[in-house]
Structure formats: structure tokens, C-alpha cells
DOFIMAR-663830 format. One record per residue (C-alpha): residue number from 1; residue in one letter; x, y, z. Coordinates in nm, 2 decimals. Last residue first. Layout:
<recs>
REC     n   res        x        y        z
REC   NUM     A        X        Y        Z
...
</recs>
This chain:
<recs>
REC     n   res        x        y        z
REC   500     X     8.34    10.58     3.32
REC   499     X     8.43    10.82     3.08
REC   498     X     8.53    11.15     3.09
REC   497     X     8.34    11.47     2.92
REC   496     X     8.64    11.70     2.99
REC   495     X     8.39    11.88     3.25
REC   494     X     8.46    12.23     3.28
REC   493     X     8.49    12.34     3.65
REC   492     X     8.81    12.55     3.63
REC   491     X     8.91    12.76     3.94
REC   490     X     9.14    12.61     4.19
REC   489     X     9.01    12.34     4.27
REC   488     X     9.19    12.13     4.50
REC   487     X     9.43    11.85     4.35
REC   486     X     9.27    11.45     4.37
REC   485     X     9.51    11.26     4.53
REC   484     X     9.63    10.93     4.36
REC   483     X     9.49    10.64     4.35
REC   482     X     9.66    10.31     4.42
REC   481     X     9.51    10.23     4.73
REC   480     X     9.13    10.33     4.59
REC   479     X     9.19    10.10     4.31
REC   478     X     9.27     9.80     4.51
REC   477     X     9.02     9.88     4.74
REC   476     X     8.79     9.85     4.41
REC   475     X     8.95     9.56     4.31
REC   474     X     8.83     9.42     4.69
REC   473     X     8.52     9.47     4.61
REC   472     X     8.46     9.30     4.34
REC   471     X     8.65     9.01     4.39
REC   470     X     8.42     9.03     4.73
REC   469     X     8.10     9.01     4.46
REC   468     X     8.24     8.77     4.23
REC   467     X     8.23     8.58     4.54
REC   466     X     7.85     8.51     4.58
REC   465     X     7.67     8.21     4.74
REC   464     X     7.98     8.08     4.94
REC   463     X     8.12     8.44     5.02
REC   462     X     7.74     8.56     5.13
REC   461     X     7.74     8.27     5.34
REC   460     X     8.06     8.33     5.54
REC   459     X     8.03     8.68     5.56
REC   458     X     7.67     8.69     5.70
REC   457     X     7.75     8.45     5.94
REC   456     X     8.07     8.57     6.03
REC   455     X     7.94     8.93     6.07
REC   454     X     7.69     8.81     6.30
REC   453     X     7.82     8.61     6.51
REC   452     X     8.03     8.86     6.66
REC   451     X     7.75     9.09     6.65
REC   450     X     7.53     8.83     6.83
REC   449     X     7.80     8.80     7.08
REC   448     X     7.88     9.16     7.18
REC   447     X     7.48     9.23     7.19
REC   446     X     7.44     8.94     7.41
REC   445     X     7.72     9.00     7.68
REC   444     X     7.60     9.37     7.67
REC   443     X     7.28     9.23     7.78
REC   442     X     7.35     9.02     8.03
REC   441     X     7.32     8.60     8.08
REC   440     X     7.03     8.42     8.12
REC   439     X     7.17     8.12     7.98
REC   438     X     6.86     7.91     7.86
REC   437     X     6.61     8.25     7.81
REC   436     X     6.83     8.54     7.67
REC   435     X     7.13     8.33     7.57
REC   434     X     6.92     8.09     7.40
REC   433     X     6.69     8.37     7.24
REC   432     X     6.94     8.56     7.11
REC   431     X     7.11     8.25     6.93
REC   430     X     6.79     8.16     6.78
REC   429     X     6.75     8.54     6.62
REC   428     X     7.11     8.59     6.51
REC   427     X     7.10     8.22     6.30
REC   426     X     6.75     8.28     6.15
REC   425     X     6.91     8.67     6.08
REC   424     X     7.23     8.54     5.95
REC   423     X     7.02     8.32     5.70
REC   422     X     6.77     8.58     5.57
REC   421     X     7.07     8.79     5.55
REC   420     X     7.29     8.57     5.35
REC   419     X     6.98     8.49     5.07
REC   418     X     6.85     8.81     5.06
REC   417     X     7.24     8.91     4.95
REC   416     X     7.28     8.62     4.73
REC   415     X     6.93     8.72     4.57
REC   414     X     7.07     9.09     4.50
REC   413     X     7.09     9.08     4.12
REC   412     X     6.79     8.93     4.07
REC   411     X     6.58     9.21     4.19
REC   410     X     6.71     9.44     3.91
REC   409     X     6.63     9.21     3.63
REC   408     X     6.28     9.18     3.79
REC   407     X     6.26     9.55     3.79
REC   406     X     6.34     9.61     3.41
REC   405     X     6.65     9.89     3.33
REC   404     X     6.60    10.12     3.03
REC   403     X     6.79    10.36     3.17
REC   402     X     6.49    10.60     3.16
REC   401     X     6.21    10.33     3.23
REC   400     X     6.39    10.28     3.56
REC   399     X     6.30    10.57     3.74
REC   398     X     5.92    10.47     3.71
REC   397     X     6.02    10.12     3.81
REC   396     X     6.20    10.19     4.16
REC   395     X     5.93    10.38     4.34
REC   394     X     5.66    10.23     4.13
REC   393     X     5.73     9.91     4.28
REC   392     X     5.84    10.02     4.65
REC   391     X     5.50    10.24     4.71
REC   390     X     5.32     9.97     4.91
REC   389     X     5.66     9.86     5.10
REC   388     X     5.69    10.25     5.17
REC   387     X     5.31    10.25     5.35
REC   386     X     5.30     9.95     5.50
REC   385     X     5.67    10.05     5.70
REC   384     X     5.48    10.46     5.78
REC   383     X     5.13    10.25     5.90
REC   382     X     5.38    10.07     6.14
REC   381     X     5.56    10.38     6.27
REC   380     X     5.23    10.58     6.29
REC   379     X     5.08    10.30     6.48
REC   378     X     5.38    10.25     6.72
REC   377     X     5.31    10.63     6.79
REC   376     X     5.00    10.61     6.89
REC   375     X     4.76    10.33     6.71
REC   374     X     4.53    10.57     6.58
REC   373     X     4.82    10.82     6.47
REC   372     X     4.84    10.53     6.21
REC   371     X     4.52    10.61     6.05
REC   370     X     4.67    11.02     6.02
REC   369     X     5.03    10.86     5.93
REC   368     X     4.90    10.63     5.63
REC   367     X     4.69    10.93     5.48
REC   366     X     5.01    11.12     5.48
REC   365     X     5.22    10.88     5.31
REC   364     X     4.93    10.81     5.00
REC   363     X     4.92    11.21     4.93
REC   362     X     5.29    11.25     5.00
REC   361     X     5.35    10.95     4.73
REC   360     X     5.19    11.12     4.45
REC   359     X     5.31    11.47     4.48
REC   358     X     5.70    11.26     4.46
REC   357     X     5.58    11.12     4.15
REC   356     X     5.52    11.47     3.97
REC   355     X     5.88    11.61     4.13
REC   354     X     6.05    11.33     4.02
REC   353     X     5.89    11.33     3.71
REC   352     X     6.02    11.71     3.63
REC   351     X     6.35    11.64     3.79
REC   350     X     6.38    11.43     3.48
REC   349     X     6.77    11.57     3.39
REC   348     X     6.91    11.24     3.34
REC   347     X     7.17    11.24     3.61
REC   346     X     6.88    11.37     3.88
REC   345     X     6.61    11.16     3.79
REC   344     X     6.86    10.86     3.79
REC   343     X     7.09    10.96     4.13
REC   342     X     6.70    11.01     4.28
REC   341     X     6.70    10.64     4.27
REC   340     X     6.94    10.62     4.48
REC   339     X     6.69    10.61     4.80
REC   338     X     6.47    10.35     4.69
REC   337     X     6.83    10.12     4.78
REC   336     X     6.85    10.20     5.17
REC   335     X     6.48    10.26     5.18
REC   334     X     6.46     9.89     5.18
REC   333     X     6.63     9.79     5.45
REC   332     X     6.55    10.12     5.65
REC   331     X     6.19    10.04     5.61
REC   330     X     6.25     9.67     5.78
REC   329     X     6.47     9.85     6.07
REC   328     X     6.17    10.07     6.10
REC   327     X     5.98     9.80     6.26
REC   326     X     6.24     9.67     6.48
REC   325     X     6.34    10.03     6.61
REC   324     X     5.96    10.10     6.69
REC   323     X     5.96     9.78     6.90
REC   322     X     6.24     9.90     7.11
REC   321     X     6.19    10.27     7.15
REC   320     X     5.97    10.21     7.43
REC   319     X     6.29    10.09     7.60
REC   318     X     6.41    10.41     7.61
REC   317     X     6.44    10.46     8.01
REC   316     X     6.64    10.17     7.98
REC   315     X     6.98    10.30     7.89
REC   314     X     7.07    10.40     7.54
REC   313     X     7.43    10.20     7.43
REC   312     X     7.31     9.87     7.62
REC   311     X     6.92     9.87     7.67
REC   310     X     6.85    10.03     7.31
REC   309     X     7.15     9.74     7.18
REC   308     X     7.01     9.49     7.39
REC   307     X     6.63     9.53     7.31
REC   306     X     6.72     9.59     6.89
REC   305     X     6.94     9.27     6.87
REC   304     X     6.70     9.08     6.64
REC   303     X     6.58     9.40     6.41
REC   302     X     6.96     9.60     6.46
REC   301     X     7.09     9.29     6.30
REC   300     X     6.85     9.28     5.97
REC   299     X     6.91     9.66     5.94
REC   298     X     7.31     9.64     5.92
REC   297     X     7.31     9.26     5.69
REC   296     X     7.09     9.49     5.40
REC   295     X     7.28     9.82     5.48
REC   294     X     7.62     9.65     5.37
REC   293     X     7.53     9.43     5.05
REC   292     X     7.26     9.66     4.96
REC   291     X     7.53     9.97     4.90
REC   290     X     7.76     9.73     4.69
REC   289     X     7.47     9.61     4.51
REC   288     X     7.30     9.94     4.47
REC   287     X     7.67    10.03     4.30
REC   286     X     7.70     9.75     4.05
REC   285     X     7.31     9.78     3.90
REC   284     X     7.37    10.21     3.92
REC   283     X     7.72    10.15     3.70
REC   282     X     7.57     9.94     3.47
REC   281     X     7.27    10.15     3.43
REC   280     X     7.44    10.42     3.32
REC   279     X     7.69    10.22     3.09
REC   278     X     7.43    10.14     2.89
REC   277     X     7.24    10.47     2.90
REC   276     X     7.52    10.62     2.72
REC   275     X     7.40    11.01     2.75
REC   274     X     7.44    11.08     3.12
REC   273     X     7.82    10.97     3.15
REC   272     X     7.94    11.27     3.34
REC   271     X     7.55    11.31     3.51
REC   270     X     7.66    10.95     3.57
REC   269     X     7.97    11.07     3.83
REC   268     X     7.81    11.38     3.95
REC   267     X     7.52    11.20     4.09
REC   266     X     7.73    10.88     4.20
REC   265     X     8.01    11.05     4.43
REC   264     X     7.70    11.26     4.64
REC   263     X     7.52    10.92     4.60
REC   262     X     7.78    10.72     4.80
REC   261     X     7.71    10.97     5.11
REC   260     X     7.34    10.90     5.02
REC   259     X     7.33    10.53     5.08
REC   258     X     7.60    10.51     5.34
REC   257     X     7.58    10.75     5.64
REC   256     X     7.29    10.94     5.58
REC   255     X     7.05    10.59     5.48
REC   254     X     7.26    10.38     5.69
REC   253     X     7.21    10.61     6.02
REC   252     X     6.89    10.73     5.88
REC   251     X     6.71    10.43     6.10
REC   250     X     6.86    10.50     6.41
REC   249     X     6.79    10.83     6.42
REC   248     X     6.43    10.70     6.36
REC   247     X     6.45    10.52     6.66
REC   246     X     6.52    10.81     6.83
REC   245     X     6.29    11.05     6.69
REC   244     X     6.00    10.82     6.78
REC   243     X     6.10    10.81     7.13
REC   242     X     6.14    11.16     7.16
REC   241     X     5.83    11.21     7.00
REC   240     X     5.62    11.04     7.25
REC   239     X     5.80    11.23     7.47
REC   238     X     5.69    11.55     7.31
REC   237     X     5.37    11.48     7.28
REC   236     X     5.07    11.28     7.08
REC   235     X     4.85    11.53     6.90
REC   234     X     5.12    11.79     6.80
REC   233     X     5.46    11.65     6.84
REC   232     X     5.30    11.28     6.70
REC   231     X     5.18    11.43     6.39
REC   230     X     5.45    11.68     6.30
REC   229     X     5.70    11.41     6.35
REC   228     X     5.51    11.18     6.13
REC   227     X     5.44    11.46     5.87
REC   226     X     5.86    11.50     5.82
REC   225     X     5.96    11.24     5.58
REC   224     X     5.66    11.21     5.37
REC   223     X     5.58    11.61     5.41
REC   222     X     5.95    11.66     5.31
REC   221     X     5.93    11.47     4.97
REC   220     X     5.63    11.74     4.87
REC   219     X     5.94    12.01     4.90
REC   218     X     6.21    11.83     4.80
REC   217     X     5.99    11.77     4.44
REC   216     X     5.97    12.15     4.41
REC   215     X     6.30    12.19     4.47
REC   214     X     6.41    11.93     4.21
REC   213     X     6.19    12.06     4.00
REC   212     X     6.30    12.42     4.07
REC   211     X     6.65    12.33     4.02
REC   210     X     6.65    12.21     3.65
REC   209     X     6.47    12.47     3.45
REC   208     X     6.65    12.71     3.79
REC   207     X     7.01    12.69     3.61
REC   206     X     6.93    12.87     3.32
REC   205     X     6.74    13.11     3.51
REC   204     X     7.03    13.17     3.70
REC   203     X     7.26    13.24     3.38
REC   202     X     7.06    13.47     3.30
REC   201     X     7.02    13.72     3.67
REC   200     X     7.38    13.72     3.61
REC   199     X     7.55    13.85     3.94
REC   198     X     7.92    14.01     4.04
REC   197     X     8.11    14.07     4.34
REC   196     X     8.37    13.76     4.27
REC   195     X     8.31    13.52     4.52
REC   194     X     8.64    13.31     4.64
REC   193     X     8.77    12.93     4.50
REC   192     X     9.07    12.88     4.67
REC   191     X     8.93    12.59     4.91
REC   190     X     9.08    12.38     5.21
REC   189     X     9.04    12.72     5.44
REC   188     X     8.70    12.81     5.30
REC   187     X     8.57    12.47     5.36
REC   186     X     8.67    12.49     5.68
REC   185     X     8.47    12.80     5.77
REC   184     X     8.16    12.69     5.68
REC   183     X     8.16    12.38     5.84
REC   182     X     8.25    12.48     6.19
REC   181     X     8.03    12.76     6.21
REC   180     X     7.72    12.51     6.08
REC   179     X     7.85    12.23     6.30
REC   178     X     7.86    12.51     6.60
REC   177     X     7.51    12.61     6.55
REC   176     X     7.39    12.27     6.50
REC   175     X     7.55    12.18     6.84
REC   174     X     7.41    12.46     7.01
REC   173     X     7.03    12.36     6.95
REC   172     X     7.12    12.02     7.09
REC   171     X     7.26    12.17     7.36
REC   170     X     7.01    12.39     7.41
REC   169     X     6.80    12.12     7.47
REC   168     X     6.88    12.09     7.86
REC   167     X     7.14    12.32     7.94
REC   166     X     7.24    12.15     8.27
REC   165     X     7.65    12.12     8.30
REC   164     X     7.69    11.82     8.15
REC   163     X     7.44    11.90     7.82
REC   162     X     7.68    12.20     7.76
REC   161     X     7.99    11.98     7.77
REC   160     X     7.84    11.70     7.60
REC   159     X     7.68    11.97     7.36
REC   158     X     8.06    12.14     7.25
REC   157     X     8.18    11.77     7.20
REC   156     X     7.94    11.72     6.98
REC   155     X     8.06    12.03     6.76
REC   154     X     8.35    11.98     6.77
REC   153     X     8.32    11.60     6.63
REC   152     X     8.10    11.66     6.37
REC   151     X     8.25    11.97     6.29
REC   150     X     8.55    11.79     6.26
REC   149     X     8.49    11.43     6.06
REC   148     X     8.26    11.67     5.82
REC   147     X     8.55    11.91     5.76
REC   146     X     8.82    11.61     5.70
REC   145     X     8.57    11.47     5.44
REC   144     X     8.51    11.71     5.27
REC   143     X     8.87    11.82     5.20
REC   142     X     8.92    11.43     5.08
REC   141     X     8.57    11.44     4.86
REC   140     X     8.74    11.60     4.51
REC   139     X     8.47    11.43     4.26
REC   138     X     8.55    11.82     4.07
REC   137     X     8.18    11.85     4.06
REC   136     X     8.16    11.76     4.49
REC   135     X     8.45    12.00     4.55
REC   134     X     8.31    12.22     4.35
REC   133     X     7.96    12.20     4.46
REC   132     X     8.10    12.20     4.84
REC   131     X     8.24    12.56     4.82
REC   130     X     7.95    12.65     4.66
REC   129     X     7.71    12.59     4.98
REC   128     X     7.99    12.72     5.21
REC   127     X     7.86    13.08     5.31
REC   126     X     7.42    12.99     5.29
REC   125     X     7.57    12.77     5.60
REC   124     X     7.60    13.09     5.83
REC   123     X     7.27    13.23     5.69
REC   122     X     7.05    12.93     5.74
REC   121     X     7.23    12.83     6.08
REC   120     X     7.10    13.18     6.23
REC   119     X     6.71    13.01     6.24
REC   118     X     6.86    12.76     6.51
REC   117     X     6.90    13.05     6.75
REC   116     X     6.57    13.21     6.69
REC   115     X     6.39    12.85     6.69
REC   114     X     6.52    12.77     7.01
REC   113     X     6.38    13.08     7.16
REC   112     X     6.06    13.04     7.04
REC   111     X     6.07    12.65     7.11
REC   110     X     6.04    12.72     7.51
REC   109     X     5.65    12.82     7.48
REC   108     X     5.55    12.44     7.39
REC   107     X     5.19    12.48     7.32
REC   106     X     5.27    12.29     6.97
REC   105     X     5.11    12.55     6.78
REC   104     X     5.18    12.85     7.03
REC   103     X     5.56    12.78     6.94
REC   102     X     5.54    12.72     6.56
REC   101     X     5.33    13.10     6.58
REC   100     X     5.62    13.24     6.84
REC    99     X     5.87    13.13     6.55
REC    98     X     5.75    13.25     6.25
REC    97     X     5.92    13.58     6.29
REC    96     X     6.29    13.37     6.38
REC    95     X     6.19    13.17     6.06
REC    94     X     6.18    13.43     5.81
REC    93     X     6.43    13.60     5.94
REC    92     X     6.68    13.29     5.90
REC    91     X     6.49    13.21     5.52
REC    90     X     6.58    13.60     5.41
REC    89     X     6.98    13.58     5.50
REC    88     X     6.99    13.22     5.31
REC    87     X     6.84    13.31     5.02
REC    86     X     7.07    13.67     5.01
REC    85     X     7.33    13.42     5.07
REC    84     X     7.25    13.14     4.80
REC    83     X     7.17    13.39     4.54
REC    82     X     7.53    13.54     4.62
REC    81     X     7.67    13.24     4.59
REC    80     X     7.49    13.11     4.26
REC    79     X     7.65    13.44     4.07
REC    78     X     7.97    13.36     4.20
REC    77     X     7.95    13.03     4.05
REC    76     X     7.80    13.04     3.71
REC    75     X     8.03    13.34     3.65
REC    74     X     8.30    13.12     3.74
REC    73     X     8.18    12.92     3.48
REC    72     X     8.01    12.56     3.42
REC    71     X     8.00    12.35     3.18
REC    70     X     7.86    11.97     3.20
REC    69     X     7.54    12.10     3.42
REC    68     X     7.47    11.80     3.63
REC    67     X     7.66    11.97     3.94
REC    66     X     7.56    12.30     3.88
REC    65     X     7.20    12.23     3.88
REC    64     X     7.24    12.01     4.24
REC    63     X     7.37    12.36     4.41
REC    62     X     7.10    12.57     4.20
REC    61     X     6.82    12.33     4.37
REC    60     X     6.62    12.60     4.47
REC    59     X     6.91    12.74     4.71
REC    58     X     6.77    12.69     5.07
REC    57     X     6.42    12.64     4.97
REC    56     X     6.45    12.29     5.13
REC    55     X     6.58    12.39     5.41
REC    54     X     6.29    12.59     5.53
REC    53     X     6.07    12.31     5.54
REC    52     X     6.33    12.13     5.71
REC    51     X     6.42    12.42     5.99
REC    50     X     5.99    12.34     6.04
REC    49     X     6.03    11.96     6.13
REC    48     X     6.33    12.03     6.29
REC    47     X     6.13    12.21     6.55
REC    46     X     5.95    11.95     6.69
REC    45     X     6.19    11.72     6.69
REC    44     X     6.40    11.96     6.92
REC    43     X     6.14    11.93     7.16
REC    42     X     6.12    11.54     7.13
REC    41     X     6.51    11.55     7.24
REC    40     X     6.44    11.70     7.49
REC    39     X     6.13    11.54     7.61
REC    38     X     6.30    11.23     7.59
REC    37     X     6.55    11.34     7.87
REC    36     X     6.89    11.43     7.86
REC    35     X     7.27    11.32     8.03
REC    34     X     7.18    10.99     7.91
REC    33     X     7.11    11.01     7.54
REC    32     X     7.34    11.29     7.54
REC    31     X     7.63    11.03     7.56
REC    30     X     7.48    10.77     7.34
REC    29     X     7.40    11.06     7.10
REC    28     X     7.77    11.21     7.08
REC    27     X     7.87    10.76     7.07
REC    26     X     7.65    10.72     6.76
REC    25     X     7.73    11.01     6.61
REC    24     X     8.10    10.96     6.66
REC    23     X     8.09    10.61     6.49
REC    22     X     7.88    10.73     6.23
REC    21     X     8.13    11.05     6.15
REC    20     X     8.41    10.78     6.15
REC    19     X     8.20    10.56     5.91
REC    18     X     8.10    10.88     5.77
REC    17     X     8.44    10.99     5.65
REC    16     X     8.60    10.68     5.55
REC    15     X     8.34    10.64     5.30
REC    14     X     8.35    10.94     5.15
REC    13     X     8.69    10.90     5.12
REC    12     X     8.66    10.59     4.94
REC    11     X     8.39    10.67     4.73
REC    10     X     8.60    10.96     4.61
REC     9     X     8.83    10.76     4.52
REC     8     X     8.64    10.57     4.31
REC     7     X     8.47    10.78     4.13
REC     6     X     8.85    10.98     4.03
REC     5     X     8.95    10.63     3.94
REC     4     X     8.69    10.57     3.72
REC     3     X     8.65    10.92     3.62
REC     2     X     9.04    10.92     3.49
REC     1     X     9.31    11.08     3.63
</recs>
């Protein structure tokens, strides 16, 4: 099979995997949404803030090294596992001892315990990590895709149940607990590949040139996404945060759930074709586009139907979370595409100025969340939107220099898209306010219709303006259709050096 097809399909699966995995989150959070509070969800907030920090040291970037190595052993391999657990293993003590100082720093007593249970997840997800770089190097995403779709689901369904009968945040808590259990043991079901009990302190360093950049970039990217939810736990609340957290939800939805679950495909697919530059950028120009062309429409609706949708699917006692919804919609837009730019550093090997840009932006990020903090939390959430639209340039032309690609060329190729959802939004907009105010009719009513609309809208224009792009599109179905499945590894991770 070639990497074409083998790209393509995994795409596909991908795909199918975190629309249904949206579509769950979405209802799982719905449901909790109303059985909790905002304080419990702020609570757990809090302490994401720190289980990120830790994450990040997780497995210094080994995972991401083995993917853009071309050759890899099963020396590589085993060797990276038991790193991974002995990583894992230190990083869940580490954080249970911390976890009466994170408590006492918020004033929030009840995160100790949280933190303890949460801290486990390190060391029972330290036991899949390799599991998934071969699937991911191998572009086999069908197995990964059934075990996200159930541990997803279990383990939401495990928190309803728990949130039903009165456990508060521990639900929450428990539901990362069961995904992590979940996960882990999945993958070793659909996999062959086991340990072998050896270790080659060599072949780690040769993998650590690489995954120390990227670690060390992860780590001063985590202040820009975390500081806000720092901020606002500490000098504004928990509810305040709960509200904040939320929206932001909302936000990642396209970034988790389409942006990065195509880059998982993308990163091992140009690492594969790393030296032709060309064909590199190609493939990045065709992929944004297809990522733009379904994010782009996504954000623009949730900004006009924002007060039915929180109203509808939340319930009013989030309504606060309205306006800060709208706002990030607009970040969301654009951090749908700044987000695949990491496929370049990655593919090319520049960790080193990813990780030299990223200590840039956390300098300019933070100082926009301690003058937002001003404002409360709407200020931090409108200093975060001036803040990314500030860095967007750089963000995307730094990157750029090492496919050769020029900015302006790159903005051209989504002017149909701008074009459609500038036009479904006017239309969304005027037909929100004419059932809102002449009609007067309900909410659900309103967000049913303005979907409805919507899509057509959107559809219809963007078919007129641009239909090489659904040509597109629909080949790639085509492909997907018609490709075959992808075995399971079962040992060899060399690449063949394919060709997109």
C-alpha cells in the first residue's frame, strides 16, 4: 500500500473516531454540565493546570523522536518503554508529594486528594505510550480509533453514574482514571508488539537531540495555554474558572477533535517525505485547506448562535459563559490552522526553533493574561484573542521559511473559504435576530434553525466560489472507500522511504 493511500486512510479513521468521540464529549459534558456545579468543574481546572506541567515531561519527546526517525528497532522500542515507565512511575509520586503545596496555593483543601488520585494516570498511561508510536509510525489509526471511541465512552459513562449519585468532582477525577485504564489496556489487546527486558542508554541519547526540543518547547507552550487557568483559579475563583474552562472546552473541540487528530496522520506522513520540500509544502497547503474549510464555518456558527447553544445543551446557570464563547470562537478560527505548524518543525527536524519561538510567545502571552486579569475573566479571555492575532504572522512565517512557502501565497489559498463564512455568518447573524426579536420564538427552535441554515449557506457558497475543493474531497472519500486495511504491527518499523 502506498503512503498516499496509507495517509489517507488513516485520515479517515481518524476522522471517524473523533467526530464520534466529539459527539460523545459533547453530550458526557452536557450531562455533567447539569448534574454539577461551576465550582466543580473550576476545581478540576485548577489542577489540570499542574497534571499539564507534569505531562509534558512524560517521555521527553522520545514518542514524537521515534516517529520522525526513518529507522527504527525493536531495541529503539523496548528501550523507550521502559524510560517511559520508570518516567511515568517518578512524575505520579512527584505529584501526589506536591499536592498539599498546589492545595494550600489555591486555598482549596479538597484538591489534595484529587491530586493523589489523578497523579496514578501518569503511571497507568506510561503502559501504552509505545503502543500508540507504532501504530501512529505504521499510519495504522483503525485500532486507535476503536480504543479512543471506548474509553471515551466508558469512561463517561462511569462519571454520569458517579455524578448521579452525588460525588461532586470526583467524577471528573474518576473519569480520567478510567480513560487512562481503559486506554492502556486496549491497545495491548489490538497490539503484538511486547517489551523485551532490555535498555540502551545510546540509542536514547540518539533519540533525546530531537525530543528534548520538542520537550523543551512543550514546556514554555504550556504557560501560554495553561497561565489563564492559573490566573483566574488563583486571583479570581473557582467559578470564575468554571466558566472559563467551559468555554474554552468549547474552543479545543476543533482544535482536539480535527486540527491535531489530522496532524497525528500528517507528522509521520511528511517526516516520510521530509527531504523534497516541494512535495512538503504541497501536501501542508492542501491539508490546512481541508482542516480550514471545516473549523472556519464551526467557529463562525458557535459566535452568532453562542446564547442558544449555552442556554440549550448547558442550561442557564452558564450564561456567563456566553460572551467568553464568542470571543474565543474568533481564536479557535485561527488557532485551528497556527496549530499544524508544529507538523513542519516537527517533520524537518527544527525542534530547536520551535522551542526558541515558543520562549518568545510565553513572554508576550503572559503579559496579556496579567492586564487582562484586570478585566476579570472576560478580560483575560479578550487580552488571550489580541494576544494570538498579534503573534499570527510570525506564528506561521517562521515555520514557513523551511518549506520555502511565502505567507501571502498561503493566505490566498483560503479566500473562498473567508469568503463562504463571512457570508453564512451575515446570513446566521440577521436570521438570529428576526427570530430572537420579530418571532420571539425559543431557543432550541433557534439553534435548530440557524444550524439548518447554516450548513446550506456555507455549502452553497463555498460550492459556487470553489469546487475544485469538493472534487477534492470527495476523491479523497473515494480513496478512503477503496482502501484496504492497514495489518497490525507486528514487529518491523523500518520505513521503505514511500512517497507521497
Amino acid at each position: 500500500m502506498n503512503l498516499t493511500t496509507k495517509t489517507v486512510q488513516g485520515v479517515g479513521w481518524s476522522g471517524i473516531s473523533q467526530v464520534i468521540c466529539l459527539l460523545l464529549q459533547l453530550g458526557i459534558t452536557a450531562i455533567l454540565a447539569r448534574l454539577l456545579t461551576p465550582k466543580d468543574f473550576g476545581l478540576l481546572a485548577m489542577v489540570v493546570v499542574f497534571t499539564n506541567l507534569v505531562m509534558i515531561f512524560r517521555d521527553f519527546g522520545l514518542t514524537a523522536a521515534l516517529v520522525q526517525r526513518k529507522e527504527i528497532t525493536d531495541e529503539h522500542l523496548s528501550s523507550s518503554f521502559w524510560v517511559n515507565v520508570l518516567t511515568g512511575l517518578f512524575l505520579a509520586l512527584l505529584l501526589a508529594a506536591l499536592s498539599p503545596a498546589i492545595a494550600y496555593f489555591y486555598g482549596e483543601n479538597k484538591l489534595t486528594s484529587i491530586i493523589m488520585v489523578l497523579a496514578s494516570t501518569f503511571f497507568i498511561s506510561s503502559f501504552g505510550i509505545i503502543q500508540t508510536v507504532i501504530f501512529t509510525k505504521e499510519l495504522n489509526f483503525k485500532p486507535l480509533a476503536i480504543v479512543e471511541i471506548l474509553a471515551v465512552a466508558i469512561s463517561g459513562a462511569v462519571a454520569i453514574i458517579l455524578a448521579f449519585y452525588g460525588f461532586g468532582v470526583l467524577s471528573l477525577v474518576w473519569q480520567q482514571v478510567i480513560l487512562s485504564i481503559v486506554t492502556v489496556v486496549l491497545l495491548w489487546t489490538f497490539s503484538r508488539w511486547r517489551p523485551r527486558f532490555l535498555f540502551k542508554w545510546q540509542l536514547i541519547k540518539e533519540l533525546l537531540g530531537f525530543g528534548l526540543n520538542l520537550t523543551g518547547f512543550n514546556f514554555v507552550n504550556y504557560f501560554a495555554r495553561n497561565l489563564d487557568n492559573l490566573l483566574i483559579g488563583k486571583f479570581l475563583g473557582s467559578v470564575a474558572l468554571g466558566f472559563y474552562d467551559l468555554a474554552y472546552r468549547l474552543l479545543l473541540f476543533p482544535l482536539s477533535n480535527i486540527s491535531s487528530v489530522i496532524g497525528r496522520v500528517m507528522f509521520p506522513s511528511l517526516s516520510a517525505i521530509q527531504d523534497d520540500k516541494n512535495k512538503v509544502c504541497d501536501v501542508y497547503l492542501k491539508t490546512t485547506r481541508y482542516i480550514a474549510a471545516i473549523t472556519f464555518p464551526l467557529m463562525i456558527g458557535l459566535l452568532v448562535v453562542a446564547p442558544q447553544f449555552i442556554r440549550v445543551i448547558f442550561g442557564s446557570q452558564w450564561e456567563r459563559s456566553i460572551f467568553l464563547v464568542q470571543i474565543l470562537a474568533l481564536v479557535g478560527l485561527i488557532q485551528s490552522i497556527i496549530a499544524t505548524v508544529g507538523w513542519i518543525y516537527q517533520s524537518q527536524g527544527r525542534t530547536d526553533i520551535m522551542f526558541r519561538w515558543g520562549l518568545f510567545t510565553v513572554i508576550i502571552v503572559t503579559i496579556s493574561f496579567v492586564i487582562g486579569l484586570c478585566g476579570d475573566v472576560e478580560g483575560v479571555t479578550i487580552a488571550y484573542s489580541v494576544a494570538t492575532f498579534l503573534l499570527a504572522y510570525p506564528n506561521f512565517a517562521i515555520p514557513f521559511k523551511l518549506i520555502n512557502l511565502k505567507f501571502s501565497y498561503f493566505i490566498k489559498q483560503f479566500t473562498s473559504i473567508f469568503i463562504a463564512i463571512m457570508g453564512m455568518g451575515g446570513i446566521t447573524f440577521a436570521m438570529r435576530l428576526f427570530l430572537e426579536n420579530s418571532l420571539r420564538v425559543n431557543d432550541l427552535t433557534i439553534l435548530i434553525s440557524i444550524i439548518v441554515v447554516g450548513i446550506i449557506s456555507y455549502a452553497g457558497i463555498l460550492f459556487i466560489l470553489d469546487k475544485d475543493l469538493y472534487q477534492e474531497i470527495f476523491q479523497l472519500i473515494k480513496e478512503l472507500k477503496s482502501a484496504p486495511t492497514v495489518a497490525v504491527y507486528q514487529g518491523n518499523c523500518a520505513s521503505k522511504g514511500e512517497r507521497l
